[in-house]
C-alpha positions as CSV (number, residue, x, y, z in Angstrom):
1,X,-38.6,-24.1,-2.6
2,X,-36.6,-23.4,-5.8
3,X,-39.0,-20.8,-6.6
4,X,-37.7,-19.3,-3.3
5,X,-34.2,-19.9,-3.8
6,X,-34.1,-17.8,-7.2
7,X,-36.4,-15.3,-6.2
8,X,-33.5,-14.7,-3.0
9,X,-31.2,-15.2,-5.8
10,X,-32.0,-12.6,-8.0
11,X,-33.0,-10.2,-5.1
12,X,-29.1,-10.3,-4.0
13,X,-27.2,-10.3,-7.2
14,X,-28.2,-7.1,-8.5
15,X,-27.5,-5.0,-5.3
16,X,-23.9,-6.8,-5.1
17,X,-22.9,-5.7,-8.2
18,X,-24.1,-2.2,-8.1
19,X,-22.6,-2.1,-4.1
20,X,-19.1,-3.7,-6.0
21,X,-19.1,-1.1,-8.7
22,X,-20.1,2.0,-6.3
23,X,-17.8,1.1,-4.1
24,X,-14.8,0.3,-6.5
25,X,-15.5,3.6,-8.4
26,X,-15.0,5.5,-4.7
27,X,-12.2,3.7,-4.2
28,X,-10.6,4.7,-8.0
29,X,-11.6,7.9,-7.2
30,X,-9.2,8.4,-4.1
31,X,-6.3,7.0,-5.7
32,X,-6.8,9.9,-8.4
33,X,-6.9,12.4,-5.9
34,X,-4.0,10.6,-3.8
35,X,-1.5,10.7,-6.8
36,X,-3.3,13.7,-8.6
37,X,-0.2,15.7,-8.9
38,X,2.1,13.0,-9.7
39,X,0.3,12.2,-12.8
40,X,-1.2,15.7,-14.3
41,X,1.4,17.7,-16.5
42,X,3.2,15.1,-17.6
43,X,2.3,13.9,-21.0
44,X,1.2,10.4,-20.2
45,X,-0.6,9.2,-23.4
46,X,-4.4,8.2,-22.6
47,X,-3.7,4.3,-22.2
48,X,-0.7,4.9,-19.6
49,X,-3.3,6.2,-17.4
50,X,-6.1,3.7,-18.4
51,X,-3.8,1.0,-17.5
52,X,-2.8,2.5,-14.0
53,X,-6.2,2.7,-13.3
54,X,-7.1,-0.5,-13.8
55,X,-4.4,-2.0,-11.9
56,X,-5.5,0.1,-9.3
57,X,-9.0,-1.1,-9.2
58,X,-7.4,-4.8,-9.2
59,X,-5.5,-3.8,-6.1
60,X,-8.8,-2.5,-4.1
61,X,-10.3,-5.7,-4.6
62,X,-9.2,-6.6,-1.3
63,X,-11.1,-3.8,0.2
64,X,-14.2,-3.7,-1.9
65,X,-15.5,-7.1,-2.3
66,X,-16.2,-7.5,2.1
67,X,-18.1,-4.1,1.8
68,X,-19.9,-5.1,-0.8
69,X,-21.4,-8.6,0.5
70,X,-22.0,-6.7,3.7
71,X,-23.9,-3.7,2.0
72,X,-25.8,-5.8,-0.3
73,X,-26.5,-8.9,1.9
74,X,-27.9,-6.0,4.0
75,X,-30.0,-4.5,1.5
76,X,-31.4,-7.8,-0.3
77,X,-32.6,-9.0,3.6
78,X,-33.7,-5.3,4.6
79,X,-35.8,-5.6,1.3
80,X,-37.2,-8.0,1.9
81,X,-38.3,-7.3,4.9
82,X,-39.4,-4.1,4.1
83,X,-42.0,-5.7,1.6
84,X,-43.4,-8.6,3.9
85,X,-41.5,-11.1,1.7
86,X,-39.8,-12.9,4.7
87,X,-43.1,-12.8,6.5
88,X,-44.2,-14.8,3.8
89,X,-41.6,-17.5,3.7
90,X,-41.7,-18.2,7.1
91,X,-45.8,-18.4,7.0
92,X,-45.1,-21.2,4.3
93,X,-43.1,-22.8,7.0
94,X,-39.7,-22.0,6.1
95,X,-37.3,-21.0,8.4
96,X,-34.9,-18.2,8.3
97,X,-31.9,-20.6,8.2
98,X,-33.0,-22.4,5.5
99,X,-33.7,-19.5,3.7
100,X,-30.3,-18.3,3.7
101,X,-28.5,-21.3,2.2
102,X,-28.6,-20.1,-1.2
103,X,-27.1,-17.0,-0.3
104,X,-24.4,-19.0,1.9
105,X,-23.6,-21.2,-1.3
106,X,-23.2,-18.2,-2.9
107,X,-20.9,-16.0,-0.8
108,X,-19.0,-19.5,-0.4
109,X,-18.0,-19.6,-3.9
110,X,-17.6,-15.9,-3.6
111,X,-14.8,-16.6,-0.9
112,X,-13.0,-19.3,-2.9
113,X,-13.1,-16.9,-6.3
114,X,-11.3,-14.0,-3.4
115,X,-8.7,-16.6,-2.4
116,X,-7.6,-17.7,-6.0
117,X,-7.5,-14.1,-7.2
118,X,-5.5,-13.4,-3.8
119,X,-3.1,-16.0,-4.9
120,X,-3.0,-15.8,-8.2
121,X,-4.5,-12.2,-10.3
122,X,-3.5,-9.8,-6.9
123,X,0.3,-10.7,-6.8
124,X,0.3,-9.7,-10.8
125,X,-1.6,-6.7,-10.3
126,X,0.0,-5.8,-7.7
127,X,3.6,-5.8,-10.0
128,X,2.0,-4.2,-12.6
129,X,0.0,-1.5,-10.7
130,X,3.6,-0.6,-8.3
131,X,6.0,-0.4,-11.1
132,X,4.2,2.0,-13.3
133,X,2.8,3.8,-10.5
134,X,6.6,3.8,-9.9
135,X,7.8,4.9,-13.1
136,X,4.9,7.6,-13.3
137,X,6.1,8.9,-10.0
138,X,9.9,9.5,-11.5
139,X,8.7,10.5,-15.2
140,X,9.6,14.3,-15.6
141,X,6.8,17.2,-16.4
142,X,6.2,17.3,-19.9
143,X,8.2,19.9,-21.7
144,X,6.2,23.6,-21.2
145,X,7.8,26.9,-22.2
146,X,6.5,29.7,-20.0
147,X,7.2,33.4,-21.2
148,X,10.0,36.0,-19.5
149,X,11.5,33.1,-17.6
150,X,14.5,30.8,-18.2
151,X,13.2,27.5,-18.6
152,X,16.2,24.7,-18.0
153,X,13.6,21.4,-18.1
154,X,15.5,20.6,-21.5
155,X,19.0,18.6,-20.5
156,X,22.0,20.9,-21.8
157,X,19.9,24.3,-22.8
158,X,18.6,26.8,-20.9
159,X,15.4,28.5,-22.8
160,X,13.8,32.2,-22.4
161,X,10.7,33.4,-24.2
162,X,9.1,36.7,-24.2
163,X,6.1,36.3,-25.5
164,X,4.3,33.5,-27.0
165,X,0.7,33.7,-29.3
166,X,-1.9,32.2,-28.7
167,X,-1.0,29.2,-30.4
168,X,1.5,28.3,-28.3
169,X,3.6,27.5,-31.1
170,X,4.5,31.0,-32.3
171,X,7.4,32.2,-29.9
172,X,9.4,35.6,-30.1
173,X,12.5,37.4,-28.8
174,X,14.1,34.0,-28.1
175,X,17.0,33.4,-26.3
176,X,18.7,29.9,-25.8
177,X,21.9,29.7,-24.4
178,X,23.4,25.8,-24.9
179,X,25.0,24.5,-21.8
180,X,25.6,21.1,-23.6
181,X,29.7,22.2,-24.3
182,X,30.8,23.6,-20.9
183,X,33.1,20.9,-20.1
184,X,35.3,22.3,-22.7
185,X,35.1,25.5,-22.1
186,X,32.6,26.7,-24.6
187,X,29.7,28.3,-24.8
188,X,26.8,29.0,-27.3
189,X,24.3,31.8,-27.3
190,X,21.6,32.1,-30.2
191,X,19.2,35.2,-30.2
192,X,16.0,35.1,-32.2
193,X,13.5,37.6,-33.5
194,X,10.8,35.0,-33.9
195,X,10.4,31.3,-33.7
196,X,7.8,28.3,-34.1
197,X,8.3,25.2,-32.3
198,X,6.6,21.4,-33.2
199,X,7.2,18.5,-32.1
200,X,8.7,15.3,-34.6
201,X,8.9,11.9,-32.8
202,X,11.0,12.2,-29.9
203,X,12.2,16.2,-31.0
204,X,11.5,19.1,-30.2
205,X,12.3,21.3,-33.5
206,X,12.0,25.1,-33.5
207,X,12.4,27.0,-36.8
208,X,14.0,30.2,-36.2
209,X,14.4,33.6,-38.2
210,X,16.0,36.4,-38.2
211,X,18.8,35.9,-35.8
212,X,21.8,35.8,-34.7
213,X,24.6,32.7,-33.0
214,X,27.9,33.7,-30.6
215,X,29.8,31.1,-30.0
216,X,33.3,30.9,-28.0
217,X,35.6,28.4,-27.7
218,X,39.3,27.5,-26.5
219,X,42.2,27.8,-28.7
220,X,43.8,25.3,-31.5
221,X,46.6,24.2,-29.0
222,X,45.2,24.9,-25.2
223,X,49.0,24.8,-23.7
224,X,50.7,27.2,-26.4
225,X,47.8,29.3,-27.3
226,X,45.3,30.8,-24.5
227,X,43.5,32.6,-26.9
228,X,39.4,31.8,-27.2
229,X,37.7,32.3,-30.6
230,X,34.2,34.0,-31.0
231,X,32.0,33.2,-33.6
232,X,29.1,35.4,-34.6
233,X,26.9,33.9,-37.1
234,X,23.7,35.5,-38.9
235,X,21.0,33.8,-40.6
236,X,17.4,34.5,-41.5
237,X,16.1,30.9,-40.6
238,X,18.0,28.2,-38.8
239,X,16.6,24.8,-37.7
240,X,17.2,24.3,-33.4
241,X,16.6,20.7,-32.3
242,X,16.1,19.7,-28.6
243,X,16.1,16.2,-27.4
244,X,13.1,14.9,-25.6
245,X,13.2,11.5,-24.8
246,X,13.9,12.1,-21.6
247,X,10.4,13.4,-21.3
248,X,9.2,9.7,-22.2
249,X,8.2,7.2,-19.8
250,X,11.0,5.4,-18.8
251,X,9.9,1.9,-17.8
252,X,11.9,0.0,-14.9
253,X,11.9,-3.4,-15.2
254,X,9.5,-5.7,-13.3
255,X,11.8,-8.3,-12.2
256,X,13.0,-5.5,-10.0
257,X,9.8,-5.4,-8.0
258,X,9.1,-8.7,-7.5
259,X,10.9,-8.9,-4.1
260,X,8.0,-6.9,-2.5
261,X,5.8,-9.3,-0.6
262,X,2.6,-8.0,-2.2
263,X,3.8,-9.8,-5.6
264,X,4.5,-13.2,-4.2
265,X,2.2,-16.4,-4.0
266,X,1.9,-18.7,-1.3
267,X,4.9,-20.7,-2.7
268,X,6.9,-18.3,-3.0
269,X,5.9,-16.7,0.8
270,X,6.8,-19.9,2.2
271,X,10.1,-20.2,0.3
272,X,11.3,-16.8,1.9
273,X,10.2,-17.7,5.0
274,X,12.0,-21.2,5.0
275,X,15.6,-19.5,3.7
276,X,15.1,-16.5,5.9
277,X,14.7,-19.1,9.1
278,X,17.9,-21.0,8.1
279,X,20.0,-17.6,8.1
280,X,18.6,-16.5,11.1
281,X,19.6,-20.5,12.6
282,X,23.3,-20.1,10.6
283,X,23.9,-16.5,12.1
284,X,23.0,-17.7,15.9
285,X,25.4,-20.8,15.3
286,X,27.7,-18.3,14.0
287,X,27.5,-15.9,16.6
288,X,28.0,-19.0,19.3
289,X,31.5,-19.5,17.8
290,X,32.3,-15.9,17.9
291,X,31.9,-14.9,21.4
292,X,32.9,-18.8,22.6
293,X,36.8,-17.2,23.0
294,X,35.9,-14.2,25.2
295,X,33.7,-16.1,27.7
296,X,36.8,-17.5,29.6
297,X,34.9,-17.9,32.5
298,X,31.7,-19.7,31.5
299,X,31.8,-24.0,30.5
300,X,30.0,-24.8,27.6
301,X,28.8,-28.3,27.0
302,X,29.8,-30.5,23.9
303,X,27.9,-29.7,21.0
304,X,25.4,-27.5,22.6
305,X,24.0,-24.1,21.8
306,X,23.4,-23.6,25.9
307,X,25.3,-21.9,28.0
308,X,26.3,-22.7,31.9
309,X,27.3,-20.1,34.4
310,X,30.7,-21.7,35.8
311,X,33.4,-20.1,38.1
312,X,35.6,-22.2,39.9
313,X,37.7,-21.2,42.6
314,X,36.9,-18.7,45.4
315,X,34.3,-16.4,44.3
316,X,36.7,-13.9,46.6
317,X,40.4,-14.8,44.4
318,X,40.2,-11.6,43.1
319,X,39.5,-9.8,46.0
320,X,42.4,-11.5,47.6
321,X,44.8,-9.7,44.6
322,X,46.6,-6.6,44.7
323,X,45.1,-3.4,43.4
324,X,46.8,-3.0,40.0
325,X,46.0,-6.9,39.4
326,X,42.5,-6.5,40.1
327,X,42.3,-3.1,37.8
328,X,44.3,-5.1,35.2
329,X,41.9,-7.6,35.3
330,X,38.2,-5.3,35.4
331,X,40.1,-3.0,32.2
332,X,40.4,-6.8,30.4
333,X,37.1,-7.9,31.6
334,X,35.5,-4.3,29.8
335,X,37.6,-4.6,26.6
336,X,36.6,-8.2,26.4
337,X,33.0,-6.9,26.7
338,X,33.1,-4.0,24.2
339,X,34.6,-6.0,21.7
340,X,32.0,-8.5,22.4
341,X,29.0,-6.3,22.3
342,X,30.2,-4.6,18.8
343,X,30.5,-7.6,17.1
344,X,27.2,-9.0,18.2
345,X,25.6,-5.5,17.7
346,X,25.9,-5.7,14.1
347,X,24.6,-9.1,13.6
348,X,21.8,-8.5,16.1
349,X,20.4,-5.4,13.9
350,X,20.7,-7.4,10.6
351,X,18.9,-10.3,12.7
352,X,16.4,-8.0,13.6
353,X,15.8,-6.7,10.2
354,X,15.3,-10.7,9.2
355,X,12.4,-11.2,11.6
356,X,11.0,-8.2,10.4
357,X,11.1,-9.3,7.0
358,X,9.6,-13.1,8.5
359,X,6.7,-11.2,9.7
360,X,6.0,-9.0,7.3
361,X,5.9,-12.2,4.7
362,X,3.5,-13.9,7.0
363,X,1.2,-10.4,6.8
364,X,0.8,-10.8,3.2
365,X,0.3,-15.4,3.3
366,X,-2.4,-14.9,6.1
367,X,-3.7,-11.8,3.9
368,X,-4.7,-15.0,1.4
369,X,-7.4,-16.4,3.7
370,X,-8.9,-13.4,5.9
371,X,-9.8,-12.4,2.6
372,X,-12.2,-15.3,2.3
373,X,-12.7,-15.9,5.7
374,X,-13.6,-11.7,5.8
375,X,-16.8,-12.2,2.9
376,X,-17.9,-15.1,5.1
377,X,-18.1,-13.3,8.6
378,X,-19.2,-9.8,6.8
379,X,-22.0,-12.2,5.6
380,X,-22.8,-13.7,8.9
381,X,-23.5,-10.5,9.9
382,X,-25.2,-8.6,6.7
383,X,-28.1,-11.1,6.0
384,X,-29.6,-11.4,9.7
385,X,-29.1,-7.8,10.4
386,X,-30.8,-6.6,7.3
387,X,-34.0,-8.8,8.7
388,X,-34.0,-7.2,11.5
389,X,-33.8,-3.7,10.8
390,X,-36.3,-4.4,7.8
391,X,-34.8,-1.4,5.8
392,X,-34.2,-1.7,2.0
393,X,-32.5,0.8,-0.4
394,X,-29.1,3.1,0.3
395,X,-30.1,4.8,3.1
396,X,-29.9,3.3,7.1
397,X,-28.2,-0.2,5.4
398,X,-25.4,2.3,4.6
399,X,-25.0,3.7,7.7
400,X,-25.3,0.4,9.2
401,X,-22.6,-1.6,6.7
402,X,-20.0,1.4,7.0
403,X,-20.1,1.0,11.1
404,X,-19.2,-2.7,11.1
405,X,-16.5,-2.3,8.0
406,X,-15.2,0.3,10.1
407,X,-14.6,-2.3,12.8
408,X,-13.4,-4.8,10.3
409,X,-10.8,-2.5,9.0
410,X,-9.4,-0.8,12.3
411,X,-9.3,-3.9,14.3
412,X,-7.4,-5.6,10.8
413,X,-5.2,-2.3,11.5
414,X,-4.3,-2.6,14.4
415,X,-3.8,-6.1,14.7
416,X,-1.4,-5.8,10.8
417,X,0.6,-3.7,12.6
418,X,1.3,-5.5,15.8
419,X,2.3,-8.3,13.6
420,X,5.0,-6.2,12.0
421,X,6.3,-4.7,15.4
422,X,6.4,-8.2,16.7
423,X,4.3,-7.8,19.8
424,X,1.4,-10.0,18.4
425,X,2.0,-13.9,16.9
426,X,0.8,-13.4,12.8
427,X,-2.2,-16.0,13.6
428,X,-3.3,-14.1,16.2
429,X,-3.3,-10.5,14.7
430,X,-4.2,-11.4,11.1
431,X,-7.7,-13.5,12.3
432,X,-8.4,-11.3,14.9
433,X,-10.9,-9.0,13.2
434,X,-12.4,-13.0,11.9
435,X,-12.7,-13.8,15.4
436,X,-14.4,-10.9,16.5
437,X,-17.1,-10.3,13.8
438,X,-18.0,-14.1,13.7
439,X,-19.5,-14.4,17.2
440,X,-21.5,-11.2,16.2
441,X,-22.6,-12.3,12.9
442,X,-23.8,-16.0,15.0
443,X,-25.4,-13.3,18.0
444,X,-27.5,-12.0,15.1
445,X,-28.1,-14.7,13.3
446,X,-29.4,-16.3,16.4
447,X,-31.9,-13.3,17.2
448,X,-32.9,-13.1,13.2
449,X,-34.1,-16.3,13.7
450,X,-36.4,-15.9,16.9
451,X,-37.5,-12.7,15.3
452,X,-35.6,-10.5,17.4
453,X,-37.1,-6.3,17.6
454,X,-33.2,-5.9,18.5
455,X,-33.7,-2.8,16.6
456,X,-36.7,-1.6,17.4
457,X,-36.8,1.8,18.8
458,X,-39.9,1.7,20.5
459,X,-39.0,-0.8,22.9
460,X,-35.7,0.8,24.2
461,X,-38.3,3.8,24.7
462,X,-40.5,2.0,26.8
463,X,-37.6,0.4,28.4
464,X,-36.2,3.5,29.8
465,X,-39.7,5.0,30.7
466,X,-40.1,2.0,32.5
467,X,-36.4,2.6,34.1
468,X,-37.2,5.9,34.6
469,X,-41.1,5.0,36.7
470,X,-38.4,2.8,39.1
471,X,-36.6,5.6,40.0
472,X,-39.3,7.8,40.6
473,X,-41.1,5.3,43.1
474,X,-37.9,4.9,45.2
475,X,-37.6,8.2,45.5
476,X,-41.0,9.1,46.8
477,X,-41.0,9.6,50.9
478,X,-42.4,6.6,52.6
């Protein structure tokens, strides 16, 4: 029996990791081409981009690890079916059920190790991965001179090149004009027959020769003397530096970011969700007090948040008054309401914007255990199917895993976003893609078991030529 155990073992660990890795590397590969542009042409050194990467591969986790127990749960059982091995086991009187306990043990501890990286890696990742993608988003494009065009990327100059060797470094008939002093009214032009440009530190540095510098500026004494100066100096090399640190990657800090639900714990979900219920309570006891003056006409019972329709008297007293009473008294009634209606109009939208924020907090704490609860029913569904369709390798288990991740994923959709609007409870539509894949995965199980030809194409062919023979006989004349 141990013999078994580790041979079912060893059959399942290798495809899971290769599934994990495939599937994570597909997953890397369509953030790159997501945020392509954001990142390309900005002079990110080679660990900026190593570290966004694997922050992003933390983040897909989530996504990657329930494909990859369905894929390879499917393979390892399709396997071994494919090569009589199952046959085998249950010849030696071992059942299918009992054959899978290994694995079960297996994708158990599997679905713990999801929930504590859920709770605890994920919400770090998730900081990390956000606030640099964050910060590479904003960085500006690294500093590029292009030829017979004014390039202004550099704050306070505005740089044009005619032509520039092939070393990129060599630059001629140069032209920069500083716009660094035009709050006081000067101005700075510098021509240049030829130029080379390298970089020192943070600077750009640009050796110029043969060349020339105008430069006006305001009089000595602006309110007695309007006259400007011009300067025209000459040299045969001058030294230009540029400022680029703003080219750098400017990093925001993290403790800005860690508002977003994604980088929260359990803890720290139930904390928000705890104050956020109290200022939602506070703000309806508030709003009771502020609309208890207007309501003139209603009776509201000691110490209680209920309200009872009341209006004594003749319902027909107004009625009974004369025309410019009753139209003083409708005119009072609207203002009453309007003022009313703004006040609680405000509060209502901020409420609003609370229960939002409540339901998107309980998204991300159920997010904690369909994880887990995801690996299990993928599972439930991987192993028997893969003995029924009896199909190793990459080719129909593909087909057959993407299908039912496909379900997984739009019916978690759907039901994360009916959460957020508020038409479903977050119980409800955060385990509703658990509770529909689980009867499926115990359906299968169940036919697995009783050696099911669920699968078998054959038999839906005889089926429907049998079908079709039925139809053929009733319609024959009698």
């Amino acid at each position: 029996m141990k013999k078994i155990h580790l041979l079912l073992l060893r059959a399942f660990i290798r495809p899971f990791v290769v599934t994990f890795l495939i599937v994570m590397f597909v997953l890397l590969m369509l953030f790159l081409f997501k945020y392509i542009d954001d990142l390309i042409g900005k002079g990110f050194e080679w660990y900026t981009i190593l570290q966004l990467m694997l922050y992003a591969s933390a983040t897909n986790v989530a996504m990657a690890l329930p494909l990859s127990v369905l894929l390879s749960s499917i393979m390892t059982y399709g396997a071994l079916g494919e090569n009589y091995e199952l046959v085998a086991i249950k010849s030696a009187g071992i059942s299918l059920s009992r054959a899978l306990y290994p694995m079960v043990i297996v994708v158990f501890f599997l679905s713990v190790a999801a929930f504590f990286f859920s709770e605890y890696m994920l919400p770090v990742a998730n900081l990390k991965y956000y606030s640099l993608l964050y910060d590479a988003r904003k960085q500006k494009a690294s500093f590029l001179i292009s030829e017979g065009i004014f390039n202004n990327s550099i704050p306070g100059y505005s740089i044009r090149v005619k032509h520039k060797d092939k070393d990129g470094a060599t630059l001629h008939d140069l032209m920069i004009y500083s716009r660094a002093s035009l709050q006081d009214n000067n101005m700075a032009v510098t021509f240049a027959k030829e130029g080379v440009m390298f970089r020192a530190g943070d600077n750009l540095i640009i050796r110029l020769r043969d060349g020339v510098r105008y430069e006006e500026s305001a009089g000595r004494n602006n309110a007695s003397d309007q006259r400007q100066t011009l300067q025209r100096i000459r040299f045969k090399e001058r030294i230009q530096k540029f400022d680029l640190s703003s080219f750098n990657l400017q990093r925001t800090n993290e403790d800005e970011f860690r508002g977003a639900f994604q980088m929260m714990n359990l803890k720290q979900l139930n904390g928000f969700r705890d104050s956020s219920n109290k200022l939602v309570n506070l703000g309806l006891e508030r709003n009771f007090s502020l609309i208890t003056p207007y309501m003139k006409y209603f009776q509201f019972p000691h110490k209680s948040k209920t309200v009872k329709k009341y209006l004594p008297g003749d319902l027909n007293y107004i009625k009974k008054q004369p025309r410019d009473a009753q139209l003083v008294a409708m005119n009072n009634a609207l203002n009453e309401a309007k003022s009313v209606g703004e006040q609680v109009k405000l509060r209502a939208t901020r409420f609003e914007e609370l229960n939002h924020e409540v339901r998107r907090s309980r998204v991300e704490y159920e997010k904690k255990f369909t994880l887990s609860a995801a690996c299990i029913a993928l599972f439930l569904i991987g192993a028997p199917l893969g003995a029924i369709i009896r199909k190793g390798g990459l080719g129909l288990p593909v087909v057959v895993s993407i299908i039912f991740f496909l379900i997984y994923y739009i019916i978690s959709t759907i039901g994360e976003k009916s959460v957020k609007d508020g038409d479903w409870t977050p119980l409800f539509g955060m385990w509703m893609p658990i509770g529909v894949l689980t009867p499926i995965g115990l359906f299968l199980s169940y036919k697995a078991a009783n050696d099911s030809v669920l699968f078998d194409i054959e038999l839906y062919k005889r089926f429907f030529k049998n079908l079709g023979s039925i139809f053929k006989r009733k319609e024959l004349p009698q």
